[in-house]
C-alpha positions in Angstrom: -52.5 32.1 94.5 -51.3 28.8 92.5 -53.3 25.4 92.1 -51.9 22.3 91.6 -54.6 20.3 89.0 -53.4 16.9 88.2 -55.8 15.4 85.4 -56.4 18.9 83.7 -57.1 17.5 80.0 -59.8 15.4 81.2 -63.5 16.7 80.3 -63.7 18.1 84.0 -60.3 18.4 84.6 -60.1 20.8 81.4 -63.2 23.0 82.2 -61.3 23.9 86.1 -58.3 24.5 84.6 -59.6 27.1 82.1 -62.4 28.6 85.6 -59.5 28.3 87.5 -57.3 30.7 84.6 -60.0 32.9 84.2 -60.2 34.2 88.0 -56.7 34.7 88.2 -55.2 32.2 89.4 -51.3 30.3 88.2 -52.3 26.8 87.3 -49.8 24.3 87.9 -50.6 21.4 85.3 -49.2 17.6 85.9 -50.4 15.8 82.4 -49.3 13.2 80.9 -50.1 14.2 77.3 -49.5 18.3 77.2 -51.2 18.2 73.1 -54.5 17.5 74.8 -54.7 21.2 75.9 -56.2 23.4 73.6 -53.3 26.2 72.0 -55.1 29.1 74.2 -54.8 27.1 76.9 -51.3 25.2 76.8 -50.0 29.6 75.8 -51.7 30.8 78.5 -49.3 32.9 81.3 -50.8 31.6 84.3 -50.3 28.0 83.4 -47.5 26.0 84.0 -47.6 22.5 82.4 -45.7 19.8 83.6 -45.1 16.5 81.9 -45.4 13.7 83.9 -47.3 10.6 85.5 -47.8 11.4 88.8 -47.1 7.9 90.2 -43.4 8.1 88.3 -42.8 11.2 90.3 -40.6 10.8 93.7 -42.2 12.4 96.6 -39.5 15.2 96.8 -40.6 16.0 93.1 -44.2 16.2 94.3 -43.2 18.6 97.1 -41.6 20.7 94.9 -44.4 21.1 92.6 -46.4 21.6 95.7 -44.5 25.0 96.6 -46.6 28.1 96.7 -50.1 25.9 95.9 -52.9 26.9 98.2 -54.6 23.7 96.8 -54.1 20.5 94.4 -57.1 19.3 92.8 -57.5 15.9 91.4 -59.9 15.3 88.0 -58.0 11.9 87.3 -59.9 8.9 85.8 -59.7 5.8 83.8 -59.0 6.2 80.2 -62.6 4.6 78.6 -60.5 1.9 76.6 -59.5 -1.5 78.1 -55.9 -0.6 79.1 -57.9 2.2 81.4 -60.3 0.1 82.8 -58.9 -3.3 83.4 -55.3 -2.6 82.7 -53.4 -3.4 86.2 -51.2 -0.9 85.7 -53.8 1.5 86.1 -56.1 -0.5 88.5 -56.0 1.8 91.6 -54.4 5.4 89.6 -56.9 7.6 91.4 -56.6 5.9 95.0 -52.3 5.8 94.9 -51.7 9.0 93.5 -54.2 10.4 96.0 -52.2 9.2 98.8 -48.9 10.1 97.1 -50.5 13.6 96.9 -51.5 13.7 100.8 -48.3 12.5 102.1 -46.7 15.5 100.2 -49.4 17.6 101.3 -48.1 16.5 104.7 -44.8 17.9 103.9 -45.4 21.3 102.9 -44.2 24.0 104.4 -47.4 25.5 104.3 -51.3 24.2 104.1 -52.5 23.1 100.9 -56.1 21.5 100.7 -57.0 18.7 98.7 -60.0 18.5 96.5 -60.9 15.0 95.0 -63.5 14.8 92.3 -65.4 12.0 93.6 -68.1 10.1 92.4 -71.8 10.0 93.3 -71.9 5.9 93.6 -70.0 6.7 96.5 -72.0 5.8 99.9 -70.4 7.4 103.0 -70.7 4.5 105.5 -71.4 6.6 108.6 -74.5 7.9 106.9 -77.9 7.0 108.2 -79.2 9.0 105.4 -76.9 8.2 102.7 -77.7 4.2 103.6 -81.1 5.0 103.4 -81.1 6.8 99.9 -79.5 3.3 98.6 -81.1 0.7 100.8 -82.9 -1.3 98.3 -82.2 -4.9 96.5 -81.8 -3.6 93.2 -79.5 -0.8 93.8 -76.9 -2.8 96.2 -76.6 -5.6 93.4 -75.6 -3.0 91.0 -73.2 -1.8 93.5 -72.1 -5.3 93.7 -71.6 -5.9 90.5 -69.9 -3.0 89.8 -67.6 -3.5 92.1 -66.7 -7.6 90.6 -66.5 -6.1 87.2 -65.4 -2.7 86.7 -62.4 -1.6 88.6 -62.5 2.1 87.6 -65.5 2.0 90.2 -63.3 0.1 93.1 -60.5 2.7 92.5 -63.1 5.5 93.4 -64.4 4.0 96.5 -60.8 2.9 97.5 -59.8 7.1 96.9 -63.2 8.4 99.0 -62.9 6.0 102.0 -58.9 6.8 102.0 -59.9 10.8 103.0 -62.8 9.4 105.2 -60.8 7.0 107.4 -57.7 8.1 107.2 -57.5 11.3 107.0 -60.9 12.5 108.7 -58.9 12.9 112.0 -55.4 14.4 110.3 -54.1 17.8 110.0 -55.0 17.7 106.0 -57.8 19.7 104.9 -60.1 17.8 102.4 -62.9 17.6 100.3 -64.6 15.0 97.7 -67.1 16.6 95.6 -69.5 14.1 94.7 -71.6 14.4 91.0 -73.8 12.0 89.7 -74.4 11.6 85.7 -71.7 14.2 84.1 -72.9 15.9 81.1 -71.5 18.7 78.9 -73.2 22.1 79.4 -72.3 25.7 81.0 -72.1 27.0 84.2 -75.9 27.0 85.5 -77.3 27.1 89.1 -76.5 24.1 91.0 -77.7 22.7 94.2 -75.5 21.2 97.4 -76.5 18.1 99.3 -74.4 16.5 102.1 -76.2 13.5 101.6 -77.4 11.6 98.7 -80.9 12.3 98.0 -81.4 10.2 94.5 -81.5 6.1 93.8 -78.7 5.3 91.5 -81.9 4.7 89.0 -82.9 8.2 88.9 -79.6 9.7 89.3 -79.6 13.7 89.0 -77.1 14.9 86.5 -74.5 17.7 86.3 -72.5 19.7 83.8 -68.9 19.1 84.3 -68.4 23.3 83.9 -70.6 23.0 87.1 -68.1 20.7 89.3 -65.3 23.0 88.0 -67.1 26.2 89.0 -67.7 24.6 92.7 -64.3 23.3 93.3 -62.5 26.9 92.1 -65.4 27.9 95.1 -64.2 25.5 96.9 -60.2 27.1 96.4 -61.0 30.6 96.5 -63.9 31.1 99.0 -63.2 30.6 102.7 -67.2 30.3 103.5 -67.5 27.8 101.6 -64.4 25.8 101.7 -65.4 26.2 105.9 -69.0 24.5 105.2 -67.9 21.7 103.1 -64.0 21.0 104.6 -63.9 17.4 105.2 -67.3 16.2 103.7 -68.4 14.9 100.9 -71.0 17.1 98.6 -73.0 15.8 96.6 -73.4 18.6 93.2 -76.7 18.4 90.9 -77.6 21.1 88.5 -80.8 23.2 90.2 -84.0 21.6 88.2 
């Protein structure tokens, strides 16, 4: 089986491609900078690194790359300098390469799912629970403000409620793992929620090997790929 990983020498995006290596599977790479990868990494086999920005890639080109994946997974995020988070350029690079991704997706020859790292800020709308968690004065400001000044965050939300509204009721098969605070760590025990069960002020955290080590679940296990296809999970490490 091949995965398609676009953002794979990000601090997530590096730990899945290395899980994803490691159980066997060919790892097609879209980065834009290939010397990020560590040597062992870049020589291995199973990996197939191509050079690119997704967004400069036609949709035939996308396809293509598409072509024997059982999955594309996207770690993409906002470079931590000011080009990354307020450049315009790069103002909605998760959200528009997502939908570049599914409307290839929707031309493959056969069914690929899509995995979306996510992001724990995000509320699903149509959750009375989810509301709940983050129904207080304080933590809706933050969201508020957020949302006026950082537009990393808007490109996030803009990317989760794209799979929840447009695609909940297409043929695509979908997923947006949700983690809260990343931190760096092994693979530990980790928990699954569907719905948010922590104020943004006492946030659980989670190693990124953690997120990597659900979503290559999330590829190569049909049990779970059944229970959380089309949802959002939210991922803490087990206290």
């Amino acid at each position: 089986m091949a995965v398609l990983v676009l953002g794979g020498t990000g601090k997530t995006g590096l730990h899945l491609v290395q899980q994803l290596l490691a159980r066997g599977f060919q790892v097609k790479a879209i980065v834009r900078s290939p010397e990020k990868l560590p040597v062992d990494v870049a020589r291995h086999s199973g990996l197939t690194v191509i050079t690119a920005k997704v967004l400069d890639l036609t949709d035939e080109a996308i396809v293509e790359h598409l072509t024997g994946c059982t999955a594309v997974i996207s770690c993409l995020g906002h470079e931590g300098n000011y080009q990354g988070m307020c450049g315009k350029a790069s103002q909605f690079l998760v959200s528009d390469v997502l939908r570049r991704v599914c409307r290839a997706v929707a031309e493959a020859q056969s069914p690929v799912k899509v995995i979306l790292m996510s992001t724990g800020l995000y509320t699903k709308p149509d959750s009375a629970e989810d509301v709940r968690v983050r129904n207080s004065c304080g933590q809706r400001a933050l969201l508020c403000l957020l949302s006026s000044c950082l537009p990393p965050h808007n490109d996030n939300m803009r990317a989760a409620e794209f799979l929840r509204t447009e695609l909940m009721d297409k043929g695509i098969e979908w997923c947006g793992v949700r983690p809260e605070l990343l931190i760096d760590g092994e693979v530990s025990q980790y928990e699954l929620h569907e719905n948010l069960v922590c104020s943004i002020f006492s946030a659980g955290q989670t190693t990124r090997a953690n997120v990597a080590h659900f979503m290559c679940e999330l590829v190569q296990e049909p049990s779970m790929w059944q229970k959380w296809n089309k949802k959002f999970p939210l991922i803490y490490n087990a206290a």
